[in-house]
RODO-2510 file (C-alpha; in nm, 4 decimals, decimal comma):
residues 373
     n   res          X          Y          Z
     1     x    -0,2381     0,1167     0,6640
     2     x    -0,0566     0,3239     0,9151
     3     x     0,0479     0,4066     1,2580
     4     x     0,0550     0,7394     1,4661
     5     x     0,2651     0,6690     1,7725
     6     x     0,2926     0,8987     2,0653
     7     x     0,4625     0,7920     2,3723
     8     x     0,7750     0,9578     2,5230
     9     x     1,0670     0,8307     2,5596
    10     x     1,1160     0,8318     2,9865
    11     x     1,4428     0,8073     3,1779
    12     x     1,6340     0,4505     3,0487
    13     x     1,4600     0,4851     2,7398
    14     x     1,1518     0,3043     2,7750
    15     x     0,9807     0,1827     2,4663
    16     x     0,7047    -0,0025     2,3422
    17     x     0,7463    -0,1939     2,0225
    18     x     0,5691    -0,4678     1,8310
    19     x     0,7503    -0,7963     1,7300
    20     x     0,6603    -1,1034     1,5269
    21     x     0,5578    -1,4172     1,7869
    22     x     0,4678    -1,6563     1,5600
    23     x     0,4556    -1,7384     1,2020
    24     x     0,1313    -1,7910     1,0078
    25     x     0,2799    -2,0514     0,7220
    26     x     0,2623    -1,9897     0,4051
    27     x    -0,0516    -2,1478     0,3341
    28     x    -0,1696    -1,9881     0,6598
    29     x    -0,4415    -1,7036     0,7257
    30     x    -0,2618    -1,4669     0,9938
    31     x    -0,3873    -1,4441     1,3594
    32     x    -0,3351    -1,1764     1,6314
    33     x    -0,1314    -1,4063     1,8333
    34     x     0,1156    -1,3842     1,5340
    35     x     0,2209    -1,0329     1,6989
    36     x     0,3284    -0,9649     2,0236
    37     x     0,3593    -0,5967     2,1875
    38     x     0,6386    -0,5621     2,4929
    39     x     0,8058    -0,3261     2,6688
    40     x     1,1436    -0,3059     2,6007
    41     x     1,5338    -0,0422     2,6597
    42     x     1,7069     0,1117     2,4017
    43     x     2,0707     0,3041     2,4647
    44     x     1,9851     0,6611     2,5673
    45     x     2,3309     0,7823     2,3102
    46     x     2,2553     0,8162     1,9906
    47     x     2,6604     0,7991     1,7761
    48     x     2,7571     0,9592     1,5000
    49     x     2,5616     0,9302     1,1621
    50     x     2,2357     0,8300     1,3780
    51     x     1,9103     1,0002     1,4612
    52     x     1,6374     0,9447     1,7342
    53     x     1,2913     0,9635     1,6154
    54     x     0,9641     0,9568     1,7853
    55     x     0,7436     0,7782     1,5728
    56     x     0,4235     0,9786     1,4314
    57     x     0,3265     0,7131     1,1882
    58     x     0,3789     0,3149     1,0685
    59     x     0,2167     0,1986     0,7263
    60     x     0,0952    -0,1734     0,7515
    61     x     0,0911    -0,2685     0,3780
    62     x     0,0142    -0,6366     0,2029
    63     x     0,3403    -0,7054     0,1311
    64     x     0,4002    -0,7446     0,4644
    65     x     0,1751    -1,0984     0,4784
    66     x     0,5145    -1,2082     0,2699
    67     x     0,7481    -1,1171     0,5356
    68     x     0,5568    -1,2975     0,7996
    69     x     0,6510    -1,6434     0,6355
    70     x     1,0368    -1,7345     0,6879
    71     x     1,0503    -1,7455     0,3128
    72     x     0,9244    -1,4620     0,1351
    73     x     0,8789    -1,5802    -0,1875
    74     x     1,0704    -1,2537    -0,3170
    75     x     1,4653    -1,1431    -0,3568
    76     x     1,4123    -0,7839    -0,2264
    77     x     1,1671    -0,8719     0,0223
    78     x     1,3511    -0,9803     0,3903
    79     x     1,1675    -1,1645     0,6220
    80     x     1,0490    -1,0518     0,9647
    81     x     1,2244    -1,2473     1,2410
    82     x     1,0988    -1,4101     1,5009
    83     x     1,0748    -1,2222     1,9007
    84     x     1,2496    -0,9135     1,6728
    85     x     1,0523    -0,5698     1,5870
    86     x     0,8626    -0,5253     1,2745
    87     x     0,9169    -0,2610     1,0320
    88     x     0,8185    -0,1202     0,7452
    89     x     0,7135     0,2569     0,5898
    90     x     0,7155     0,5221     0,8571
    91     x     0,7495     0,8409     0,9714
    92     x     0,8199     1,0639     1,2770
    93     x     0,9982     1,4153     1,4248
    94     x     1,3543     1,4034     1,5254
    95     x     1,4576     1,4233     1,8643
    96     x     1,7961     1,4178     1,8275
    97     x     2,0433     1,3944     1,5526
    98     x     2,4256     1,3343     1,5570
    99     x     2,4049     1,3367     1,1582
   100     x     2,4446     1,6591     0,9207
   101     x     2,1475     1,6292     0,7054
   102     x     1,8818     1,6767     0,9910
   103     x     1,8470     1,8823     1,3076
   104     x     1,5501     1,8559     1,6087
   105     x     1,2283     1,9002     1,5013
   106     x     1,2930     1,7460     1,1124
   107     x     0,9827     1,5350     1,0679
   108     x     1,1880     1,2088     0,8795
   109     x     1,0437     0,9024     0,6755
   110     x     1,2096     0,5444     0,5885
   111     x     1,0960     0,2409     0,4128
   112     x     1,2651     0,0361     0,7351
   113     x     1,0840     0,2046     1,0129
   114     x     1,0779    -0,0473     1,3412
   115     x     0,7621    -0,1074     1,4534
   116     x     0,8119     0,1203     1,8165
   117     x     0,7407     0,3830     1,9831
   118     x     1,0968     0,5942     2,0068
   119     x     1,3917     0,4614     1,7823
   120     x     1,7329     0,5558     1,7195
   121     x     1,8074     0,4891     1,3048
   122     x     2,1007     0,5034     1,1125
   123     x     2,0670     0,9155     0,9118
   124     x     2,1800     0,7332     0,5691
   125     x     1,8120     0,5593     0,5972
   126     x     1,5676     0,8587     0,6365
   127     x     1,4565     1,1078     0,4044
   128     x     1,3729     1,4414     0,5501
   129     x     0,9920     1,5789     0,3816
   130     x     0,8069     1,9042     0,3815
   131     x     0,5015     1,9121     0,5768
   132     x     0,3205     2,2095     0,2987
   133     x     0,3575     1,9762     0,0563
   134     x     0,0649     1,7446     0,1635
   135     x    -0,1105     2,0162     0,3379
   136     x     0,0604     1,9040     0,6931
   137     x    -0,1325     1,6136     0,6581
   138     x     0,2040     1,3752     0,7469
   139     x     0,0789     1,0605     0,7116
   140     x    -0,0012     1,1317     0,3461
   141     x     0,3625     1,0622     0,2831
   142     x     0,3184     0,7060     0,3576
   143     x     0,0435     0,6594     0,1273
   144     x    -0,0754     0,9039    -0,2026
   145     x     0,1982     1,0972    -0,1977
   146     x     0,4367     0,8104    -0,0749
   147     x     0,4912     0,4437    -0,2253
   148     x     0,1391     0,4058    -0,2378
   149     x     0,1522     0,7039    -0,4756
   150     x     0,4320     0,5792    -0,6206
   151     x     0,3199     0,2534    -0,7271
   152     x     0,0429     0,3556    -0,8466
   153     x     0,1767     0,6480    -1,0710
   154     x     0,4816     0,5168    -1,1877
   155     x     0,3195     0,2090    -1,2624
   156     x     0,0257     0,3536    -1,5032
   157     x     0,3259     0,5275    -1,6478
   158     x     0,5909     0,2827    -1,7308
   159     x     0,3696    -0,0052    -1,7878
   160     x     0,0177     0,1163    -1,8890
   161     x     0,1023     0,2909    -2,1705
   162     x    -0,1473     0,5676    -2,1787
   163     x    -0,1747     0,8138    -2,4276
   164     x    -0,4224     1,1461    -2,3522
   165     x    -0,6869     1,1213    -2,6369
   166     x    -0,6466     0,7744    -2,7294
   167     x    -1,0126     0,6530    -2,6123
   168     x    -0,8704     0,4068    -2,3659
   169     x    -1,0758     0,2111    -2,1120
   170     x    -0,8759     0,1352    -1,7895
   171     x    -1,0341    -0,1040    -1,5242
   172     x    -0,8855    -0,1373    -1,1775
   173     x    -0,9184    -0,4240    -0,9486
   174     x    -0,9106    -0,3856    -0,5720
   175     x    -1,0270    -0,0162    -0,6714
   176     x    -1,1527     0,0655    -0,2826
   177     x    -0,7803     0,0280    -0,1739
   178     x    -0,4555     0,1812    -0,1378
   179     x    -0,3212     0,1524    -0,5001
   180     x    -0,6327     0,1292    -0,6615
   181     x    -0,8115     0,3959    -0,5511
   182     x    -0,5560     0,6588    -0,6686
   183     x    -0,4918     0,4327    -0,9559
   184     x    -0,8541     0,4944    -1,0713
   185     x    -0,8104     0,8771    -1,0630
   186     x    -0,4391     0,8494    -1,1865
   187     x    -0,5972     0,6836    -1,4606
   188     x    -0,8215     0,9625    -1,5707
   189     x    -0,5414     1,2447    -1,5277
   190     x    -0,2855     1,0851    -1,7170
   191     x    -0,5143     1,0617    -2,0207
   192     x    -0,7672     0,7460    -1,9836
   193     x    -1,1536     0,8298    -2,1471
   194     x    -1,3001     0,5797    -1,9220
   195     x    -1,2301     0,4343    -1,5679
   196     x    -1,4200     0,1292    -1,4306
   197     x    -1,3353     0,0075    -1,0350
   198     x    -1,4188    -0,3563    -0,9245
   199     x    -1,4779    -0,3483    -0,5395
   200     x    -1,6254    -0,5630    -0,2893
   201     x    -1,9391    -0,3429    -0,1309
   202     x    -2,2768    -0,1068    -0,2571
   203     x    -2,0516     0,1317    -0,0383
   204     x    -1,7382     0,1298    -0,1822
   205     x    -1,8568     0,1506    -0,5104
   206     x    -2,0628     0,3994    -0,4723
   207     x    -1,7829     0,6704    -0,3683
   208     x    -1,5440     0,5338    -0,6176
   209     x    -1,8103     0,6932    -0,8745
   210     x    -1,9061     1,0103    -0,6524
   211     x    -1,5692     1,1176    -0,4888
   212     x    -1,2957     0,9623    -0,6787
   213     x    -1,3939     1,0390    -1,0088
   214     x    -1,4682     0,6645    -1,1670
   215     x    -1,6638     0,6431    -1,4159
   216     x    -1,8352     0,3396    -1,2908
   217     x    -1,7833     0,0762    -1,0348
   218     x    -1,8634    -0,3134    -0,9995
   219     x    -1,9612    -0,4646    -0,6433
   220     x    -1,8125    -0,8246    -0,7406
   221     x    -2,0576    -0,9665    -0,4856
   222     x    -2,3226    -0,9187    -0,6598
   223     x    -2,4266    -1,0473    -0,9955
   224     x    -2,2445    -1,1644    -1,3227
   225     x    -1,9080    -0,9450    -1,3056
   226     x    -1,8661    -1,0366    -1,6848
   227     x    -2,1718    -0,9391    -1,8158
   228     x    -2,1423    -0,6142    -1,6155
   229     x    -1,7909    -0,5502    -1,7683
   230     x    -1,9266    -0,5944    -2,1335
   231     x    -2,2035    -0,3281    -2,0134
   232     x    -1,9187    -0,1031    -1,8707
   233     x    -1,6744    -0,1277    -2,0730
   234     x    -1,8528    -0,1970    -2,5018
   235     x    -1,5222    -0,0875    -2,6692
   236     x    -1,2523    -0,3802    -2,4557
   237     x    -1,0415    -0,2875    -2,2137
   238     x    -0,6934    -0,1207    -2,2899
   239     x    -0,5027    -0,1428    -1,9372
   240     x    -0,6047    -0,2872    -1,6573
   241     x    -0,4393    -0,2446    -1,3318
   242     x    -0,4170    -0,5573    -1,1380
   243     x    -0,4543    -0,5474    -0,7644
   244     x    -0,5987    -0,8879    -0,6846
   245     x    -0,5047    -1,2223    -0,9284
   246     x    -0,7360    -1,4830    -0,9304
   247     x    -1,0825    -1,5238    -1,0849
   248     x    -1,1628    -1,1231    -1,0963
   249     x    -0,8333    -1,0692    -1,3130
   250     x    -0,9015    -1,3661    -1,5427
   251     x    -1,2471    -1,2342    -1,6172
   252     x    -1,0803    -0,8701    -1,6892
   253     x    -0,8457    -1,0293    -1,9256
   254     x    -1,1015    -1,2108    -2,1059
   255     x    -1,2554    -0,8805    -2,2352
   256     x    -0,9151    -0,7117    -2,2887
   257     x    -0,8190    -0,5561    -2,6356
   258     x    -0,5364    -0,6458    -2,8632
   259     x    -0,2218    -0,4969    -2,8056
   260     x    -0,3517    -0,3910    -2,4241
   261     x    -0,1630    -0,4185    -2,0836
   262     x    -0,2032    -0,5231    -1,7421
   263     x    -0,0185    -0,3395    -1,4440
   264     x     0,1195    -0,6358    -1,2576
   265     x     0,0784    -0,4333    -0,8980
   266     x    -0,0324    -0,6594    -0,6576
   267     x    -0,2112    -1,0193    -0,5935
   268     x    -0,3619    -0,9919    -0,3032
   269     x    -0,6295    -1,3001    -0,3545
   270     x    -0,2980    -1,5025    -0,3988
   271     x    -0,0563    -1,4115    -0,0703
   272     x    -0,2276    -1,6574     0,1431
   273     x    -0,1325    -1,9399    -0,1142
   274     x     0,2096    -2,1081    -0,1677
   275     x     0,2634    -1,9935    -0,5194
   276     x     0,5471    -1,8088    -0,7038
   277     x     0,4980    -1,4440    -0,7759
   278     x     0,3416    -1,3356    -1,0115
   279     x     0,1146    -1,6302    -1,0194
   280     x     0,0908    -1,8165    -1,3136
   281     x    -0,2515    -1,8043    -1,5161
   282     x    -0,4545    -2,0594    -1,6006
   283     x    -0,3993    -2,1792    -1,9093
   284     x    -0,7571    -2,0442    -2,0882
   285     x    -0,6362    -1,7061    -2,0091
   286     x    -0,2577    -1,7312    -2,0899
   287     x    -0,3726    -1,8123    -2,4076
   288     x    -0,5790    -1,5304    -2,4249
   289     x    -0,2848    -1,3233    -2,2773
   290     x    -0,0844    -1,4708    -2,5710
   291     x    -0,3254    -1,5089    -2,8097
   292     x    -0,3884    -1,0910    -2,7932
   293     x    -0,0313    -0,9583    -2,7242
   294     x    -0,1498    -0,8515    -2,3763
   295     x     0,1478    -0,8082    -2,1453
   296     x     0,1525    -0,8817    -1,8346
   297     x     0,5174    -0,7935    -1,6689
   298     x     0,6201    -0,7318    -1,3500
   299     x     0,6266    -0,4095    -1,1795
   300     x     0,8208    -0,3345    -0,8635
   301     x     0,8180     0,0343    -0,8216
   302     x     1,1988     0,0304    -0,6321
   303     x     1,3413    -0,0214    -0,9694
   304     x     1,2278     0,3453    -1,0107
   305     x     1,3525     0,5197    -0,7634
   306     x     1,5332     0,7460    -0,9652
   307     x     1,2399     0,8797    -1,0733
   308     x     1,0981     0,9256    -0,7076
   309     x     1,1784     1,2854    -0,6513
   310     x     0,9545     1,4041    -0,9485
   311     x     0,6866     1,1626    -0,9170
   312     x     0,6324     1,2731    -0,5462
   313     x     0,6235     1,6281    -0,6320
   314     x     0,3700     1,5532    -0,8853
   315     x     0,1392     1,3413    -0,6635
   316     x     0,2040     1,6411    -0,3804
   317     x     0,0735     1,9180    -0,7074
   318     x    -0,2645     1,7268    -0,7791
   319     x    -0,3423     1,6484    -0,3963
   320     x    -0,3160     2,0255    -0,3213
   321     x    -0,4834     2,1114    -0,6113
   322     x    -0,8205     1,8996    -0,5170
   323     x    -0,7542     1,6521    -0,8501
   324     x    -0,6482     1,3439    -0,6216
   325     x    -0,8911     1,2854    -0,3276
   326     x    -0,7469     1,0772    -0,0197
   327     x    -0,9439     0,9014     0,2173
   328     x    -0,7769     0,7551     0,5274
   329     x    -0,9001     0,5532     0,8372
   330     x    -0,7172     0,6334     1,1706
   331     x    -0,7132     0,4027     1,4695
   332     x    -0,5140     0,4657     1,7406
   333     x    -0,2347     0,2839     1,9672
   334     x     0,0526     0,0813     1,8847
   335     x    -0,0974    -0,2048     2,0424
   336     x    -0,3274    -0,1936     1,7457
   337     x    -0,0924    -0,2474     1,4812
   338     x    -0,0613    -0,6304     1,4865
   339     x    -0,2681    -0,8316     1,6869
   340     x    -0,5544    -0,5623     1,7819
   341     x    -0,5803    -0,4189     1,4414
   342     x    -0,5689    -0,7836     1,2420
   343     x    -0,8442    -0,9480     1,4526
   344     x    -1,0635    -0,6624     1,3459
   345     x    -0,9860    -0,7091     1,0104
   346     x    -1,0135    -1,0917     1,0473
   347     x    -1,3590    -1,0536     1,1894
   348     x    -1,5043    -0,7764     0,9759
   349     x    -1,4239    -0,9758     0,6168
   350     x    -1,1955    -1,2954     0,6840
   351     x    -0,9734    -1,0441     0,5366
   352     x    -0,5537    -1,1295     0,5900
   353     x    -0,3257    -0,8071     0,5896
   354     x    -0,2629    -0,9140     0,3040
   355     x    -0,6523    -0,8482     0,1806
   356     x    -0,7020    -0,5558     0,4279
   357     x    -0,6710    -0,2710     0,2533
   358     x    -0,9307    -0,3713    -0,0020
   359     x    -1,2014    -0,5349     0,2171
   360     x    -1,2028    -0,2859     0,5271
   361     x    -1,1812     0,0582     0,3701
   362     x    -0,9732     0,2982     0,1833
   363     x    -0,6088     0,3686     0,1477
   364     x    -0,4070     0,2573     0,4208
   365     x    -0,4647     0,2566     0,8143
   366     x    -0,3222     0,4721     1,0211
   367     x    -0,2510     0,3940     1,3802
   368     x    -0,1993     0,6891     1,6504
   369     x     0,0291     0,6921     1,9847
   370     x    -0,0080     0,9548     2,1710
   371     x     0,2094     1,1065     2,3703
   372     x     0,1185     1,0339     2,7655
   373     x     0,2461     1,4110     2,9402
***
């Protein structure tokens, strides 16, 4: 989920930014009163080493639901604090640079983008991209060919264990979303036979099969999402990548093969719930886990970054060359990011952030400012 912000930075350095008002709780389903947007200064001198950058676009992810509680529940995860900007995965063009890697005009990204309008960043943070690599379509770098990519690449790789011309089944849950709809197609280019999404509408499922490539899909809604994997899937299930937890992932592991593995990548059913990470499984399906040598670690794709370079390049290869599809929803305004864009998601699904991705539409959401002349 993203943001395309467009508003220029006046005399005094007028900005608009979005801060966190309130906290949900952890057992707590987020509101749009948990945001606030304001008007706010920043210095008009940017000092040596730092950069000013008008934000293009902000990625809203579901990790994010875990920074809104004062705990996160994680070691590399900081929490948001309150009356203080956001931030999170963004990009923008720089309008001013007092550091030697980037000039005017550089279009720069950074996990630790604040949620405003015009910001002044420290150059050590940002990583400078190349537009032809995703086609000049910029906000691509915050999703399939940025950690959405990532995460979903490097973890097929490093903990799916797939192996071209081995016959193996993958399933992905959450399969409409950010992860898991690139997962699906990741799945079939790395080497799996047979790709099966789970998803949560007739629609959804429908282009998983027609435009990203699946092999089948399963609306969860609607009838026995067991009986439709045995149907799906006759031979088991070899890897399954796990976007959601809870009853959907206990039903995939049922049917999973000896010796198989599960891509710990997200729990999305889970982040409204006080409960460690990963969430432990009930005890029918740990001893399945057990039982079948299934394993189940967890994957957090920043332990890879040394591998980022490559992997990007490769995602940026197959999107130019038509063999990973990207859809993206755009809504425009900062104002939209927090309080706007939640409520829509809240009354559309009773979807969190944390769920939003998988119960509104594909990939992530992209929010645009534009620039007032």
């Amino acid at each position: 989920m993203g943001v395309q912000c467009e508003i220029a930075a006046k005399a005094g350095m007028i900005i608009q930014r979005v801060v966190l008002n309130s906290r949900p709780g952890k057992n707590g389903v987020p509101v749009a009163e948990n945001f606030r947007l304001e008007q706010s200064t920043m210095p008009d001198t940017v000092q040596e080493g730092q950069v000013r950058v008008r934000t293009l676009y902000l990625s809203v992810d579901p990790y994010m639901r875990c920074r809104m509680n004062e705990d996160t529940g994680s070691d590399y995860l900081l929490p948001w604090q309150l009356s203080e900007v956001a931030d999170g995965g963004g990009i923008g063009v720089v309008e001013e640079s007092k550091h030697n890697n980037f000039a005017k005009g550089d279009i720069v990204t950074s996990f630790n983008w604040p949620w405003q309008t015009v910001a002044i960043l420290d150059g050590s943070l940002l990583q400078k991209v190349v537009p032809q690599l995703v086609n000049g379509r910029l906000s691509y770098f915050l999703g399939a060919a940025g950690l959405t990519g990532l995460t979903a690449l490097l973890g097929i790789r490093e903990k799916g264990h797939v192996t071209a011309g081995a016959n193996q089944t993958m399933v992905v849950s959450g399969a409409a979303g950010a992860c898991g709809s690139l997962a699906g197609q990741i799945g079939h280019l790395e080497g799996c036979s047979r790709v099966v999404g789970i998803a949560g509408t007739d629609e959804k499922c429908s282009i998983l099969v027609s435009e990203m490539g699946f092999d089948a899909a399963i609306n969860y809604k609607k009838g026995n999402v067991a009986q439709q994997l045995r149907e799906l899937c006759p031979g088991g299930v070899d890897v399954y990548f796990d976007n959601v937890g809870g009853d959907i992932s206990d039903t995939v592991i049922s049917q999973m093969n000896q010796n198989s593995h599960i891509i710990l990548c997200g729990q999305i059913s889970q982040y409204n719930k006080d409960v460690p990470y990963p969430p432990p499984l009930p005890p029918d399906t740990e001893k399945i886990q057990k039982e079948r040598n299934i394993t189940r670690e967890r994957f957090l794709v920043l332990n890879y970054m040394d591998k980022q370079e490559a992997t990007v390049l490769q995602l940026c290869q197959w999107i130019q060359e038509g063999k990973l599809k990207v859809r993206e929803t755009v809504v425009e305004g900062l104002a939209n990011i927090g309080g706007k864009l939640l409520q829509h998601f809240l009354k559309t699904s009773s979807a969190t952030i944390a769920e939003a991705i998988c119960q509104f539409r594909f990939l992530f959401f992209i929010i645009r400012l534009k620039i007032m002349f």
